[in-house]
N, C-alpha and C positions, 0 to 999 in steps of 0.2 A: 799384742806388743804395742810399742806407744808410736813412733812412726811409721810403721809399714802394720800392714793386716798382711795376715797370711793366710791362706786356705788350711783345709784338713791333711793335706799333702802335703805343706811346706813350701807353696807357691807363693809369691806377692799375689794378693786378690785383682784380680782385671780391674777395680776400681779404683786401684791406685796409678794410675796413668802419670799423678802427676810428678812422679819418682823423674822422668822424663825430663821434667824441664829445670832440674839441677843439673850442673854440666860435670860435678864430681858422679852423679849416680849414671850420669849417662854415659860418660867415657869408660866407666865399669863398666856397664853392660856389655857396649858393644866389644869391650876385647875381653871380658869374658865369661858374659852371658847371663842371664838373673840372677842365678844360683849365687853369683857370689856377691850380689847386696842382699841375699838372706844370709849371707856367711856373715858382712858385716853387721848387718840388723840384731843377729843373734850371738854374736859376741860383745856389741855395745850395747842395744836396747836394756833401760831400765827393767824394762817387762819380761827380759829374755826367759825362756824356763834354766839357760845356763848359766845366770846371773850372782849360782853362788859357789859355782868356781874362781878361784882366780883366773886375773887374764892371762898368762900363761897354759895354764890347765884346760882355760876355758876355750883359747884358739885350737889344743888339742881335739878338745870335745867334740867342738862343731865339728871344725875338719874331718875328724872320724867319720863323725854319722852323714855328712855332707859328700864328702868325696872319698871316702874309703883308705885315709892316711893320717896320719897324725902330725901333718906338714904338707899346708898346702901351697903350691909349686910357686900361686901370687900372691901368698900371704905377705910376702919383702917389695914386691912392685911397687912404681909412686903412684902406679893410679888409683892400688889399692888403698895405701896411705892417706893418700887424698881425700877417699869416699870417707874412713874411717872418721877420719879428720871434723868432716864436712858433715857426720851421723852424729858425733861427739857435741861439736857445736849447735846443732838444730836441736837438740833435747836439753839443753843447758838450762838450768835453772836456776837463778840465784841462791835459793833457799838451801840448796845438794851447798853450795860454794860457801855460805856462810856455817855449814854445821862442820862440813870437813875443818875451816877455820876452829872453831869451837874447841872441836873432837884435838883439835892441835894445841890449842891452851891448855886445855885441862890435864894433856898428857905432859907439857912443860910445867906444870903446877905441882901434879904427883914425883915427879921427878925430884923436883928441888924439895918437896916435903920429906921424900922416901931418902934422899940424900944429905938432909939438912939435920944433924941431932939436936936435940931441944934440951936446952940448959938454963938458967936464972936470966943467963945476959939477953936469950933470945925471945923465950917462951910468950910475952904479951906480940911482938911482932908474924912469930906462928900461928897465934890467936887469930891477928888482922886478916893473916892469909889463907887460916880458913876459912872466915870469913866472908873473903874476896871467892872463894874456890865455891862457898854454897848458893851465892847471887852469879855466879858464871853457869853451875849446874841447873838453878831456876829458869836462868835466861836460855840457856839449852834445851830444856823441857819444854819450854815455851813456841821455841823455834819446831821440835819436835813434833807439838801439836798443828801447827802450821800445817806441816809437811803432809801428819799425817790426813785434816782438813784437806788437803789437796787434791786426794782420793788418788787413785791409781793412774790419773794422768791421763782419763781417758780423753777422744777424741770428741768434738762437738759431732754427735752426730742428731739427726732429723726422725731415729726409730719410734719415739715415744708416742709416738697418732698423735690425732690431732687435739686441741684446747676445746673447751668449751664453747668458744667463738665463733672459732672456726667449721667446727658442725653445725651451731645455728646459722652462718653464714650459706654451709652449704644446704640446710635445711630449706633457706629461703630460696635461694636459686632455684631449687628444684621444683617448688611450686612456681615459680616463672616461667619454665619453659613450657 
C-alpha cells in the first residue's frame, strides 16, 4: 500500500512506528486500536486491493472482512473522520487533482456536443470545439503519462544493496583493519 505497509496478516509492519506521531493516527489507535487505521488505510490507500470498489461498497468491504459486519460501529466517529481526513490529505497529489479537473472538462464538452445539433448557422464553431476537445484530450494523455511515470507511488526505500562505491569503499576498509 502506499502509506502504511502491512504484514501477511493484515498488520501495520512494526516498522511503521511512525503512524505514532500523527495525532490523527494516534488518537485512532488508542480508542480503537490498529485495526482500524488498516480499516482507514484500505478504504483510502491508492494501493488498496479494495480500491475498485466504490467508497460506499468499499467501507462495506473492508468492514466485512475486518470486523465481521457490513457497518462498522466507528465508521461515523470524529476521530475516525479525522484519520480518514488526515490519510486523504498525506497521499494527495497534484497530478490525481489536475486529471479529475480534465476528466470534468471533457465531460462538460461531450455534453454540450451531445446536446448541441449542428446546422449551417453553427457547424464551423462545432469545428473549433472539436478542435478545442482534441488538444484537452492530447493534454490529458500527457498528464496521463505523467502519472503513469510516476510508478506505483512507491516508498523511497534502501533495499536495492549497495552501489558500486560503496563496496569498493567497503572493500578498502576491510583491508585496513
Amino acid at each position: 500500500m502506499y502509506l502504511l505497509n502491512l504484514d501477511k496478516k493484515g498488520r501495520i509492519e512494526s516498522s511503521e512506528d511512525g503512524i505514532y506521531m500523527i495525532p490523527e493516527f494516534s488518537a485512532l489507535i488508542a480508542e480503537y486500536e490498529e485495526r482500524s487505521l488498516v480499516w482507514v488505510a484500505l478504504i483510502h490507500d491508492y494501493d488498496s486491493p479494495y480500491r475498485h470498489y466504490g467508497i460506499k461498497d468499499r467501507k462495506k468491504a473492508v468492514s466485512r472482512d475486518l470486523y465481521d459486519t457490513v457497518k462498522w460501529k466507528g465508521e461515523k466517529k470524529q476521530v475516525v473522520v479525522d484519520a480518514e481526513n488526515k490519510y486523504n490529505q498525506m497521499q494527495f497529489d497534484p497530478l490525481d487533482a489536475q486529471l479529475i479537473a480534465f476528466n470534468t472538462k471533457i465531460d462538460e464538452y461531450t455534453s454540450l456536443m451531445r446536446n448541441t445539433p449542428i446546422n449551417d448557422d453553427n457547424a464551423e464553431s462545432m469545428q473549433k470545439l472539436m478542435i478545442g476537445i482534441e488538444k484537452v484530450l492530447k493534454t490529458r494523455q500527457t498528464l496521463l503519462d505523467a502519472i503513469e511515470r510516476r510508478g506505483k507511488r512507491e516508498k523511497i526505500a534502501g533495499d536495492a544493496g549497495k552501489s558500486y562505491l560503496e563496496k569498493k569503499l567497503d572493500y578498502k576498509q576491510k583491508m585496513f583493519e
